[in-house]
Chimera marker file (.cmm) of the C-alpha trace (Angstrom):
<marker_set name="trace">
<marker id="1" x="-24.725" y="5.195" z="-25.353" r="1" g="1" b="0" radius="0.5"/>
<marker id="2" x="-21.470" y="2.999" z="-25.568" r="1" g="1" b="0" radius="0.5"/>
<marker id="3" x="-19.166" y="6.156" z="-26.268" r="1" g="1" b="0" radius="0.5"/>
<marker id="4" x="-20.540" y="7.170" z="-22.875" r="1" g="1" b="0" radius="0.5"/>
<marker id="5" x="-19.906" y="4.273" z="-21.026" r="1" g="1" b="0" radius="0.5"/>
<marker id="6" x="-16.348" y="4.192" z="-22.714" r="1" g="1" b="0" radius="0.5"/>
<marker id="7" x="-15.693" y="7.445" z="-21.566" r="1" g="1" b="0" radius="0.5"/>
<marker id="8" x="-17.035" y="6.804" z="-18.196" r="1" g="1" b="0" radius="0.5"/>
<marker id="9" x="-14.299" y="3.901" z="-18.142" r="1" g="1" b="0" radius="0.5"/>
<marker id="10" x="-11.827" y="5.743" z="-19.270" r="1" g="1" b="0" radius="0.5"/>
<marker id="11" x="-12.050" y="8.699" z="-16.892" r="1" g="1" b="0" radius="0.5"/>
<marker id="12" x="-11.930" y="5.782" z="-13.711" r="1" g="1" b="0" radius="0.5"/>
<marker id="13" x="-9.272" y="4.199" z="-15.138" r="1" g="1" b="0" radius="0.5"/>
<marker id="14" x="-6.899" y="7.264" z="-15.482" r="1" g="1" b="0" radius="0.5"/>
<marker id="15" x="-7.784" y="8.879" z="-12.083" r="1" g="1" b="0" radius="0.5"/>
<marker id="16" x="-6.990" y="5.006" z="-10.600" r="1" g="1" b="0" radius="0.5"/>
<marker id="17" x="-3.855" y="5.123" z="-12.418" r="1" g="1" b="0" radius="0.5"/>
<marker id="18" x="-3.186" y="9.067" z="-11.148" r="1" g="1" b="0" radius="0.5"/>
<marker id="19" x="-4.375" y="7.928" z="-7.459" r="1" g="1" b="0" radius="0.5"/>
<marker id="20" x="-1.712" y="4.652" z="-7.651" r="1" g="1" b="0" radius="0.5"/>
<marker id="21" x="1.565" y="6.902" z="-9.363" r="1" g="1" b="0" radius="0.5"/>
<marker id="22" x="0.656" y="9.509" z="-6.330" r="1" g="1" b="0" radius="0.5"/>
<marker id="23" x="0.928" y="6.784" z="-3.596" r="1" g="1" b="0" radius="0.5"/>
<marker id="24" x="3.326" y="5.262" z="-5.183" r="1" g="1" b="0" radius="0.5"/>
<marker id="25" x="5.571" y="8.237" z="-5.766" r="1" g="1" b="0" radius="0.5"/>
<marker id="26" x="5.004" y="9.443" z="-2.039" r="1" g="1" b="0" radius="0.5"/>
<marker id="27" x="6.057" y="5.427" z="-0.211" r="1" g="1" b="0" radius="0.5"/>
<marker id="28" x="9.571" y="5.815" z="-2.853" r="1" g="1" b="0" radius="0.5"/>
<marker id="29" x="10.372" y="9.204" z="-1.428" r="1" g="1" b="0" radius="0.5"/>
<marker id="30" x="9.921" y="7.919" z="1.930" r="1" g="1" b="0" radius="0.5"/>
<marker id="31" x="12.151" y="4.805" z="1.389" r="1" g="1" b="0" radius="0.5"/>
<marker id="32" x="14.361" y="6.937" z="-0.446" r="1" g="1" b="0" radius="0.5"/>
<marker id="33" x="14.483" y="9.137" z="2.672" r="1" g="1" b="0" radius="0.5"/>
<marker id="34" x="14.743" y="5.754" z="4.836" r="1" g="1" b="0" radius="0.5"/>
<marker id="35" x="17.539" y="4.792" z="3.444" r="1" g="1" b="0" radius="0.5"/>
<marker id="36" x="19.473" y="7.416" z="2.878" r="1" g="1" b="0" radius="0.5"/>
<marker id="37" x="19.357" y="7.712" z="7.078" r="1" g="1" b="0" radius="0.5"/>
<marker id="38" x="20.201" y="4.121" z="7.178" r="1" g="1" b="0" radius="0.5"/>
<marker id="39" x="23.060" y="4.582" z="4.398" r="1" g="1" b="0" radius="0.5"/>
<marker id="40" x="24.109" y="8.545" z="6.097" r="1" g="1" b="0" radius="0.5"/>
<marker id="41" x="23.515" y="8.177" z="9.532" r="1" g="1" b="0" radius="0.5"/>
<marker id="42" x="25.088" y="11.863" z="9.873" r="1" g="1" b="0" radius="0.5"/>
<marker id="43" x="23.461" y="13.520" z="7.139" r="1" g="1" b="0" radius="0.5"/>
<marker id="44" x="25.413" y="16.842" z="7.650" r="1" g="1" b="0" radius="0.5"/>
<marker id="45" x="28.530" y="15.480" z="6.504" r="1" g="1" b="0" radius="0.5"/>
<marker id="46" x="26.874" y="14.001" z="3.501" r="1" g="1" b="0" radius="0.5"/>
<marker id="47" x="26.595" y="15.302" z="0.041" r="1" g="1" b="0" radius="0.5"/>
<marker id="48" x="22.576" y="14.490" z="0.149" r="1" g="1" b="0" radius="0.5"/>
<marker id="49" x="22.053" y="16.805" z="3.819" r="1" g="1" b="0" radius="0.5"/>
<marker id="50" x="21.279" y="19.795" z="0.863" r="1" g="1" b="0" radius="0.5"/>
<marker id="51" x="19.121" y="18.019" z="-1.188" r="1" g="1" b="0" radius="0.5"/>
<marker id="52" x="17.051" y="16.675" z="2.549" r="1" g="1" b="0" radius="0.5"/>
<marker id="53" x="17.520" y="20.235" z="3.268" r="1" g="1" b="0" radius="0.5"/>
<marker id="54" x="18.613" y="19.086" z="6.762" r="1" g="1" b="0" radius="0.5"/>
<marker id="55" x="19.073" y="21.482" z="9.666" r="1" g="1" b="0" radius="0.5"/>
<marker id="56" x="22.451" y="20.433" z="11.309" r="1" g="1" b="0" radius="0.5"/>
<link id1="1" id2="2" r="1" g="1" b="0" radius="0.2"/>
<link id1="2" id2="3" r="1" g="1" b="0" radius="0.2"/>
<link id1="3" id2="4" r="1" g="1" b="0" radius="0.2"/>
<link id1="4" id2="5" r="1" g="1" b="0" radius="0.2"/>
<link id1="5" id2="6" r="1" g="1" b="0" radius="0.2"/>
<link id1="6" id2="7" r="1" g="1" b="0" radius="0.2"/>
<link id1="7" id2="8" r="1" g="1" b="0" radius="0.2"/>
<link id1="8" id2="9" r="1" g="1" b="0" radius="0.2"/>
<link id1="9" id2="10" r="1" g="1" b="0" radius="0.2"/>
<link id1="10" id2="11" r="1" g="1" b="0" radius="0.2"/>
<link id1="11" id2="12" r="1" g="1" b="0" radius="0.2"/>
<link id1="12" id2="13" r="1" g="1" b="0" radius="0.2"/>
<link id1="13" id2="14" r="1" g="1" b="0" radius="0.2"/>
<link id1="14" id2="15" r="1" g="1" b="0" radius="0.2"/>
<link id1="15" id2="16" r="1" g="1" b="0" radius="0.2"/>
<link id1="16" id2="17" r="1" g="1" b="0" radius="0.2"/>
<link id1="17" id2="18" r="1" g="1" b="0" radius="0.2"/>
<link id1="18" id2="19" r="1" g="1" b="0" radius="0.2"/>
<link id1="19" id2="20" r="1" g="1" b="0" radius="0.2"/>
<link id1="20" id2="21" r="1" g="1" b="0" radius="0.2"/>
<link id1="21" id2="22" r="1" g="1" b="0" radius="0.2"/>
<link id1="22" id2="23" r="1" g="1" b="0" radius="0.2"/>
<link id1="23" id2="24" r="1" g="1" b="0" radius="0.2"/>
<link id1="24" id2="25" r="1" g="1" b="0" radius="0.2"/>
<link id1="25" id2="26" r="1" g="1" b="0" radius="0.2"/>
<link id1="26" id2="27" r="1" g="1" b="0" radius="0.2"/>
<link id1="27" id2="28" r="1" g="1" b="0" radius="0.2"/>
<link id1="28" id2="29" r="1" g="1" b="0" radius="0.2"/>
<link id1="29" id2="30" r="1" g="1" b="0" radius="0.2"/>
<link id1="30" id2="31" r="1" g="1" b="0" radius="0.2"/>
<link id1="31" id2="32" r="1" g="1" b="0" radius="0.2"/>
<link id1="32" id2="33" r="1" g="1" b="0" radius="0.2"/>
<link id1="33" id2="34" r="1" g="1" b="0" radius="0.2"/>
<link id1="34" id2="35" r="1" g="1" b="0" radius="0.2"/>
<link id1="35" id2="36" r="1" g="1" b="0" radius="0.2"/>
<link id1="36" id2="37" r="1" g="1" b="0" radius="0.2"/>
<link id1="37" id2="38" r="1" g="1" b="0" radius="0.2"/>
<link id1="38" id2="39" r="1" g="1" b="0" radius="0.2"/>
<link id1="39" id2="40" r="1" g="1" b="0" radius="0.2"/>
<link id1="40" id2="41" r="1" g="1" b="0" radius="0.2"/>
<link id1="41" id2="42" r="1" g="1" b="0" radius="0.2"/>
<link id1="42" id2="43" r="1" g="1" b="0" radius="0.2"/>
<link id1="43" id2="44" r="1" g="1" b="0" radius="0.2"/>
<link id1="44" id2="45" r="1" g="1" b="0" radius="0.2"/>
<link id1="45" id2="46" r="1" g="1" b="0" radius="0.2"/>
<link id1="46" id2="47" r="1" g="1" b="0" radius="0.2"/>
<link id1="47" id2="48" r="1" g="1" b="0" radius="0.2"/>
<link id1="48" id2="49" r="1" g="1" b="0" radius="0.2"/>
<link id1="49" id2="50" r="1" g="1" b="0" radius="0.2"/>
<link id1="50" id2="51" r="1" g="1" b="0" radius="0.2"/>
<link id1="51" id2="52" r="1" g="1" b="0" radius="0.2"/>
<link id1="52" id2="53" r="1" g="1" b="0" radius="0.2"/>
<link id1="53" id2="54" r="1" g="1" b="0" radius="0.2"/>
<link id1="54" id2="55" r="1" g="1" b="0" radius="0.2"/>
<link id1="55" id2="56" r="1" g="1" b="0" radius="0.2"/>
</marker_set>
């Protein structure tokens, strides 16, 4: 009965930690992306406007 439970535990914990690392990954590619702008206000004369795949 206990392995169960510690499984049960086990499996919330790692799809909390998956859940957090996916938010968290998506809000730093959006700041990244925020300031980069604030940094590159003309991104096509930048060396990043490839890697934003900007249209200029």
């Amino acid at each position: 009965m206990e392995v169960a439970v510690e499984g049960f535990v086990m499996l919330a914990t790692t799809k909390k930690i998956a859940k957090t690392l996916f938010f968290g990954i998506r809000i730093y590619s959006f700041a990244w992306k925020s300031l980069l702008e604030l940094v590159y206000p003309y991104p096509c004369y930048s060396a990043f406007a490839h890697s934003l795949k900007r249209k200029c």
